[in-house]
C-alpha positions as semicolon CSV with decimal commas, in nm:
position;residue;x (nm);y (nm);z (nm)
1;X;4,925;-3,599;2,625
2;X;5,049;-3,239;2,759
3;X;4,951;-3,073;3,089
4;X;4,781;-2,749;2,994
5;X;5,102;-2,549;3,128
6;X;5,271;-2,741;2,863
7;X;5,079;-2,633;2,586
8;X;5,073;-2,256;2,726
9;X;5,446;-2,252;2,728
10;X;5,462;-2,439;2,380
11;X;5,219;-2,191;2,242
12;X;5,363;-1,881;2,390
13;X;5,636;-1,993;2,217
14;X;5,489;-1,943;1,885
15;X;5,391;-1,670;1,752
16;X;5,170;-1,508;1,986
17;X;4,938;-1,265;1,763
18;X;4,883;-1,491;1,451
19;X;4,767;-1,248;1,178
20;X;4,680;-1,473;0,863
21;X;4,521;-1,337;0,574
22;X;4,274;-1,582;0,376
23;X;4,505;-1,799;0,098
24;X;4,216;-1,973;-0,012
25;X;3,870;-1,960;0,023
26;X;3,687;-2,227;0,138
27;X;3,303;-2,303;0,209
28;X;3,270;-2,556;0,512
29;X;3,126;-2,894;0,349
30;X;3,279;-3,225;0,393
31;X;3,351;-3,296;0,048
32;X;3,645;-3,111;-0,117
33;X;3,718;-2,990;-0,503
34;X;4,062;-3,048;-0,593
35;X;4,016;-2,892;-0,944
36;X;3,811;-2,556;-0,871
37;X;4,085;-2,362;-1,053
38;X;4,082;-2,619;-1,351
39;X;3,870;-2,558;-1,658
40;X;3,876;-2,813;-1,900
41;X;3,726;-2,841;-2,266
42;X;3,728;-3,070;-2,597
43;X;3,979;-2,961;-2,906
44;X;3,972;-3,056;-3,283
45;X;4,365;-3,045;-3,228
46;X;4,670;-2,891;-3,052
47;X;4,717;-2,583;-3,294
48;X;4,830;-2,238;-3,150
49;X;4,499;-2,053;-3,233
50;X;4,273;-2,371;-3,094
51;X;4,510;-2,349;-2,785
52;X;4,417;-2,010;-2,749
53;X;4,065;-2,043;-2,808
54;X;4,017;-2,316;-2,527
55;X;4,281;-2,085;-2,276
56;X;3,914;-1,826;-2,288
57;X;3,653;-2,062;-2,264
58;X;3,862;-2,228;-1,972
59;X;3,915;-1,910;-1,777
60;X;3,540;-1,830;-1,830
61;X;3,442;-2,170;-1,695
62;X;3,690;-2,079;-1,384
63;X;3,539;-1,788;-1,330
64;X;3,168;-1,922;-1,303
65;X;3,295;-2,194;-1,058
66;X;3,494;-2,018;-0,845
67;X;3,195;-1,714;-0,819
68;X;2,926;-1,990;-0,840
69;X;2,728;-1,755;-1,076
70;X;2,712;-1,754;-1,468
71;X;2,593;-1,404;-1,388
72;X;2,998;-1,322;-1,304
73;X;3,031;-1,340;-1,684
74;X;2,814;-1,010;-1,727
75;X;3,022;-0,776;-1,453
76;X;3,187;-0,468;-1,497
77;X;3,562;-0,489;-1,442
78;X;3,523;-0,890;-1,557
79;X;3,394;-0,837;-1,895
80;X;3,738;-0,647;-1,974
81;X;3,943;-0,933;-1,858
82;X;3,773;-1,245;-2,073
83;X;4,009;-1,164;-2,321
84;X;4,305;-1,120;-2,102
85;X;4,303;-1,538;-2,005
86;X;4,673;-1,622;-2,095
87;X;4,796;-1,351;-1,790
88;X;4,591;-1,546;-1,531
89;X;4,733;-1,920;-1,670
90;X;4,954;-2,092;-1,506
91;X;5,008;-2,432;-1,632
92;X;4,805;-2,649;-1,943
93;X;4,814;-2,974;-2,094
94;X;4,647;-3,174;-2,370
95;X;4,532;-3,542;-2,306
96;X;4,335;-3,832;-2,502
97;X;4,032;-3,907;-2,373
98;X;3,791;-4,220;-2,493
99;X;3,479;-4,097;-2,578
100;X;3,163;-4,175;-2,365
101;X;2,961;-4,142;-2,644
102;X;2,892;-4,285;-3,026
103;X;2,862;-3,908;-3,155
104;X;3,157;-3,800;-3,370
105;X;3,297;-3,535;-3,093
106;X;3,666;-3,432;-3,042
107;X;3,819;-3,690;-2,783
108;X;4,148;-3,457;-2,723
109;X;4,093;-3,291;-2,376
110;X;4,246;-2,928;-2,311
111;X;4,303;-2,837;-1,886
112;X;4,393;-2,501;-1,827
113;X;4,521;-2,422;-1,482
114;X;4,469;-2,031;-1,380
115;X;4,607;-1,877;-1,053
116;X;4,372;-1,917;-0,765
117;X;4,544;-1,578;-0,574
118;X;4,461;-1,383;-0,900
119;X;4,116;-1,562;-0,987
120;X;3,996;-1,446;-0,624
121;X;4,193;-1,119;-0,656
122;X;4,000;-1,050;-0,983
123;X;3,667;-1,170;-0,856
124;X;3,720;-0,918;-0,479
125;X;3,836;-0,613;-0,671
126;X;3,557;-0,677;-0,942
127;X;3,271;-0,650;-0,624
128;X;3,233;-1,052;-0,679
129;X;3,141;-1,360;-0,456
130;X;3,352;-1,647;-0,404
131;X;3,242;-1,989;-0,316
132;X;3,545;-2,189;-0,204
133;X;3,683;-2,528;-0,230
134;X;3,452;-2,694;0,036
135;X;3,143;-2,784;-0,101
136;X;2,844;-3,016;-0,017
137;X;2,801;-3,332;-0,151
138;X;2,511;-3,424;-0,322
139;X;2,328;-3,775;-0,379
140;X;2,194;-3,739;-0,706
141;X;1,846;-3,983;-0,780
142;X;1,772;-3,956;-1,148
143;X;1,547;-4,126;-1,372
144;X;1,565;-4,148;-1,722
145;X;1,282;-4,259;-2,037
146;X;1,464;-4,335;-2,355
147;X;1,242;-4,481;-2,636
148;X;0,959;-4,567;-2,375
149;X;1,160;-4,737;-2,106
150;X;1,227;-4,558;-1,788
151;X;1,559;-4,655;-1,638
152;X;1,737;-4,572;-1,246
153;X;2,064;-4,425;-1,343
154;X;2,390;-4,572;-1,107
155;X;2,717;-4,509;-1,044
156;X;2,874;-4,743;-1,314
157;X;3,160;-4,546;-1,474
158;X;3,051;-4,691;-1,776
159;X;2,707;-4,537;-1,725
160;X;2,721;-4,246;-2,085
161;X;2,453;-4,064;-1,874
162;X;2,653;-4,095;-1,541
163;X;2,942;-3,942;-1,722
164;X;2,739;-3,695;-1,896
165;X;2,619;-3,583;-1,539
166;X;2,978;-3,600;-1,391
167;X;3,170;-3,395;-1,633
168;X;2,865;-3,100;-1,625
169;X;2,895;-3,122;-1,229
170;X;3,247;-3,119;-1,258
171;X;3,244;-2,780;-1,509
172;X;3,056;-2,619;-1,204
173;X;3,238;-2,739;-0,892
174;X;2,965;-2,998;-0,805
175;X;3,078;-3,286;-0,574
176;X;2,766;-3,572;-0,710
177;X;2,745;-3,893;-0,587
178;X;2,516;-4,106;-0,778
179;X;2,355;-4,450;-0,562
180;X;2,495;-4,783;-0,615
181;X;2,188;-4,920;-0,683
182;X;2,250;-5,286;-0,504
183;X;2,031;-5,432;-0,294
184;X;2,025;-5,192;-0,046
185;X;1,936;-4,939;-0,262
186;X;1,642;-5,146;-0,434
187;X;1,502;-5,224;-0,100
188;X;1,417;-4,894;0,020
189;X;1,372;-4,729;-0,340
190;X;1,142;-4,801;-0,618
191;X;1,206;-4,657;-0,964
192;X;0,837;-4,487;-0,887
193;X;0,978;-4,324;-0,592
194;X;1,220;-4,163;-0,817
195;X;0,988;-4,101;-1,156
196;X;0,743;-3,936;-0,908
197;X;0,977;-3,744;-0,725
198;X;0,897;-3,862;-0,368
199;X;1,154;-3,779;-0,077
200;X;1,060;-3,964;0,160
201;X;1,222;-4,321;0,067
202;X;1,506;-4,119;-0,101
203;X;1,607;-3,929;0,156
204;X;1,635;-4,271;0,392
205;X;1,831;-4,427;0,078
206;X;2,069;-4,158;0,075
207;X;2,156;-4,172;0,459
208;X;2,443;-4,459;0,358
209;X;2,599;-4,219;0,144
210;X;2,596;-3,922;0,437
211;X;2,504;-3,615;0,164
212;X;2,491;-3,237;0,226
213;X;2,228;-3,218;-0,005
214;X;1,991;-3,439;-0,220
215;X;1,896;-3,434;-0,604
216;X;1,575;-3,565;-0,697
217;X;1,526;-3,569;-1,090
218;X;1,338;-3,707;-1,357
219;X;1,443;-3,704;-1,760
220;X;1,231;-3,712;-2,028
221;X;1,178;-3,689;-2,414
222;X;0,911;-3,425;-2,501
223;X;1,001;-3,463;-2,921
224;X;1,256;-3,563;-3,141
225;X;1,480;-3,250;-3,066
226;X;1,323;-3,168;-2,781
227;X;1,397;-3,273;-2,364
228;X;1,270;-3,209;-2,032
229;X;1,416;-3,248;-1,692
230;X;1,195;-3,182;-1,395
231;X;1,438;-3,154;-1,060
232;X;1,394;-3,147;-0,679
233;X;1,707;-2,994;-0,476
234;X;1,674;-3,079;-0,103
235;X;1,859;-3,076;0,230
236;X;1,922;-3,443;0,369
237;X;1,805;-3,289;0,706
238;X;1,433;-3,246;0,518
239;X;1,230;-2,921;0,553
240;X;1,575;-2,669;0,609
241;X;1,617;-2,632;0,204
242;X;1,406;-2,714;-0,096
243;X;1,387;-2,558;-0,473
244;X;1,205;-2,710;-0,749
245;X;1,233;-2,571;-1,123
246;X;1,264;-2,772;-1,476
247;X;1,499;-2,735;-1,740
248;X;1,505;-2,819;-2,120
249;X;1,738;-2,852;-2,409
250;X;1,784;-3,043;-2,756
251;X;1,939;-3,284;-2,603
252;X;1,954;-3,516;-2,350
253;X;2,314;-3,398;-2,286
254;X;2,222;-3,048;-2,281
255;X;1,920;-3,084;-2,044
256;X;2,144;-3,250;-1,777
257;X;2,411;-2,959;-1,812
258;X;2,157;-2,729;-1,785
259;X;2,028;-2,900;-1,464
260;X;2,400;-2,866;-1,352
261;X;2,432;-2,510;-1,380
262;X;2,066;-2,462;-1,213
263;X;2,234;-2,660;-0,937
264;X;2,563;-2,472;-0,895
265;X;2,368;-2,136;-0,919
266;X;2,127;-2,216;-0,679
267;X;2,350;-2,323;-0,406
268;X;2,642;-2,024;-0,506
269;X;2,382;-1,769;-0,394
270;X;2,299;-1,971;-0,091
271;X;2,659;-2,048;0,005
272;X;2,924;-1,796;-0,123
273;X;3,097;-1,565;0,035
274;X;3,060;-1,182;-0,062
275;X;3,360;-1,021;0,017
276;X;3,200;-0,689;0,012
277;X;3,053;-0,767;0,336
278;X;3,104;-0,582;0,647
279;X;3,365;-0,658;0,882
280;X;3,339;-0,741;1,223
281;X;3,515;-0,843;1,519
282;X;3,434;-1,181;1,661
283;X;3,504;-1,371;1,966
284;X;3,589;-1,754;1,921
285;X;3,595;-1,993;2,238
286;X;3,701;-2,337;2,146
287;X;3,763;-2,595;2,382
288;X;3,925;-2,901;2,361
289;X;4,290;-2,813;2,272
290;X;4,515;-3,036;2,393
291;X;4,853;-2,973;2,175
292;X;5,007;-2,741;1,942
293;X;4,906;-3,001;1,710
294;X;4,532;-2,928;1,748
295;X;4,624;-2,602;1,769
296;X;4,744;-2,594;1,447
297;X;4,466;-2,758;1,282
298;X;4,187;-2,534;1,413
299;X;4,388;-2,249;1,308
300;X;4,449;-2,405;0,926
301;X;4,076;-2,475;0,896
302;X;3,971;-2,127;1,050
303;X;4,230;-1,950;0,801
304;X;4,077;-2,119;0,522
305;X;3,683;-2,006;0,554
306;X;3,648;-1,721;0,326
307;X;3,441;-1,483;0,617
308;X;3,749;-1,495;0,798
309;X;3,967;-1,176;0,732
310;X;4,241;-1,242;1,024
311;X;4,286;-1,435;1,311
312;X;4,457;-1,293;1,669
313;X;4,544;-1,514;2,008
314;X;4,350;-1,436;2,276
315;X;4,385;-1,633;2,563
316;X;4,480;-1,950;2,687
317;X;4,289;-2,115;3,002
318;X;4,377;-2,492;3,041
319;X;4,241;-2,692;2,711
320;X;4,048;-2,357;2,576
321;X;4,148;-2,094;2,357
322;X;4,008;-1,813;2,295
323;X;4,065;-1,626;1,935
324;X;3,937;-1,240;1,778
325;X;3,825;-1,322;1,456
326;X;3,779;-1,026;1,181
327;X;3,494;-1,190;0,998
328;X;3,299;-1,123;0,679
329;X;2,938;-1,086;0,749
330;X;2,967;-1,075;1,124
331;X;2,914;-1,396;1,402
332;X;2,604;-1,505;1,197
333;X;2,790;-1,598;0,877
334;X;3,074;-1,770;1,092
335;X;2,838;-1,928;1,283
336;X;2,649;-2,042;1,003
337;X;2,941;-2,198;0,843
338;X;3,095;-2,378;1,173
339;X;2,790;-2,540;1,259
340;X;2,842;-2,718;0,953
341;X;3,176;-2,785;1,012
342;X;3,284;-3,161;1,097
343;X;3,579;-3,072;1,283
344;X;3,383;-2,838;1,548
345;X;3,097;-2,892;1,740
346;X;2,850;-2,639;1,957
347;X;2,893;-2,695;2,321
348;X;2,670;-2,949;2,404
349;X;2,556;-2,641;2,701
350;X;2,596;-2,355;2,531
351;X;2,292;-2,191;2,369
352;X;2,404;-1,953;2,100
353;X;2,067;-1,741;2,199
354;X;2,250;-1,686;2,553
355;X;2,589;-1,560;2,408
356;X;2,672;-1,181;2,328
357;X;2,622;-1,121;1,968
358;X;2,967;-1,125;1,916
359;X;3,079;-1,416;2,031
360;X;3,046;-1,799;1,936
361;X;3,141;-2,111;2,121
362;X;3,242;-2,431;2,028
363;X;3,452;-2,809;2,091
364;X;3,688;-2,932;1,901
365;X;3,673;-3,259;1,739
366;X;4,047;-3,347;1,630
């Protein structure tokens, strides 16, 4: 381990005043989305004008994940780009898929990869939020009547409704985890607990599966071309976050996408990042630093929250450093999103009530 003089002289070595502007925007979940810049959708074949066709409804589907808003769709200064998709690609590809369903649908898969510097560039100049690559994960409890049987639906990949749900969370950015649905599961769940859409005995289901966030739903035939899903979006903390609301479709396909986007829009307004917001100085105290190596990782995962602007040295005292944030939104929003954080902790003495208003506190947790 280094002596703290070590580290000061290893550090002054570096460069002193780090500057970094954000590369890429992350929230500050646990779970990750590899894809967020991917948009994929199904093709009758690998012709020039389908090609073209699939490049636009890709780049929209980008756009909506990356803002976490279908309402991004509607903006000034966005509209006139939609058909401007191929200057934003950078890389596509074709692939066979097998179908997860009986239905005569196209099982040739188009991925469009757009550049994430000019998606977010597009999406700040345009007055736009961005919700970033960190996102929660969410335990997803759903219960399904098909021809009057009501069913628990698992994580079997060969699940159709599993990969119906996966694909719509996946067009959106959503990191869902559905149960396993062993014995564990059965003994602490009933399939009333989830047809009635009780928490309780979910929530302390879902504890094995450490979630952000918990999806309670329920899926239903109303009429031959008509469905109903009624949902229940909750924090696994209870009582910090709750929304109810119901959607419907023809299908039951289109009901579960629809629950998807719900979903995605609900937590995008909650949890991205405006970069319209004011700018403020902030004053970061982290303790715990013990090489250039932790060093280095407290400074990647700073760099990569979207309320952070720029990032300056301070000072060094022994095992603390102390940074001057520029941050979107002030000390609330970065406190908001490091409290969350699983690398850094609050000081088990510090009470944020007792700081200034501009300054936050917190341990590091290599």
């Amino acid at each position: 381990m280094n002596k703290p003089n070590d580290l000061v002289k290893r550090l002054t070595h570096m460069v002193f005043c780090i500057t970094v502007a954000v590369i890429v925007p992350v929230t500050v979940f646990a779970a990750q989305v590899a894809d967020l810049y991917t948009g994929s959708v199904f093709v009758a074949d690998q012709s020039e004008s389908a090609r073209q066709r699939a490049t636009k409804q890709a780049f929209k589907q980008v756009l909506v994940k990356v803002s976490g808003s279908r309402e991004t769709l509607f903006a000034p200064g966005i509209q006139e780009q939609l058909g401007q998709a191929e200057r934003y690609l950078e890389r596509y590809s074709f692939d066979e898929v097998i179908p997860y369903t009986d239905e005569a649908v196209p099982n040739l898969e188009f991925k469009a990869t757009f550049s994430d510097e000019s998606i977010d560039r597009l999406l700040k100049i345009t007055g736009q939020r961005i919700w970033g690559r960190d996102r929660p994960k969410i335990v997803t409890w759903l219960a399904v009547q098909q021809e009057h049987v009501r069913q628990l639906v698992g994580q079997s990949e060969g699940d159709e409704i599993n990969q119906e749900l996966q694909r719509a969370a996946q067009s959106r950015g959503l990191v869902v985890v559905m149960p396993k649905l062993d014995s564990e599961d059965k003994s602490l769940v009933e399939l009333s607990d989830v047809w009635g859409l009780f928490p309780t005995s979910v929530a302390a289901a879902s504890k094995r599966y450490e979630p952000e966030l918990i999806l309670l739903g329920r899926l239903y035939p109303v009429s031959e071309s008509s469905w109903q899903g009624e949902w229940m979006l909750f924090s696994a903390q209870q009582g910090e976050f709750s929304h109810r609301w119901r959607t419907q479709g023809s299908d039951r396909q289109s009901t579960l996408i629809d629950a998807m986007e719900w979903t995605a829009d609900i937590l995008g307004e909650q949890l991205a990042t405006s970069l319209t917001s004011q700018r403020m100085q902030v004053s970061m105290r982290v303790n715990n630093i013990h090489t250039v190596e932790d060093f280095v990782a407290l400074e990647r995962h700073l760099t990569q929250l979207p309320q952070v602007e720029s990032l300056i040295v301070s000072e060094l005292h022994g095992h603390e450093v102390v940074l001057k944030l520029e941050v979107l939104g002030g000390a609330n929003a970065l406190k908001q999103a490091l409290l969350r954080h699983d690398k850094l902790a609050v000081m088990a003495n510090v009470d944020f009530a007792d700081r200034p208003e501009n300054e936050v506190q917190f341990q590091w947790q290599p």
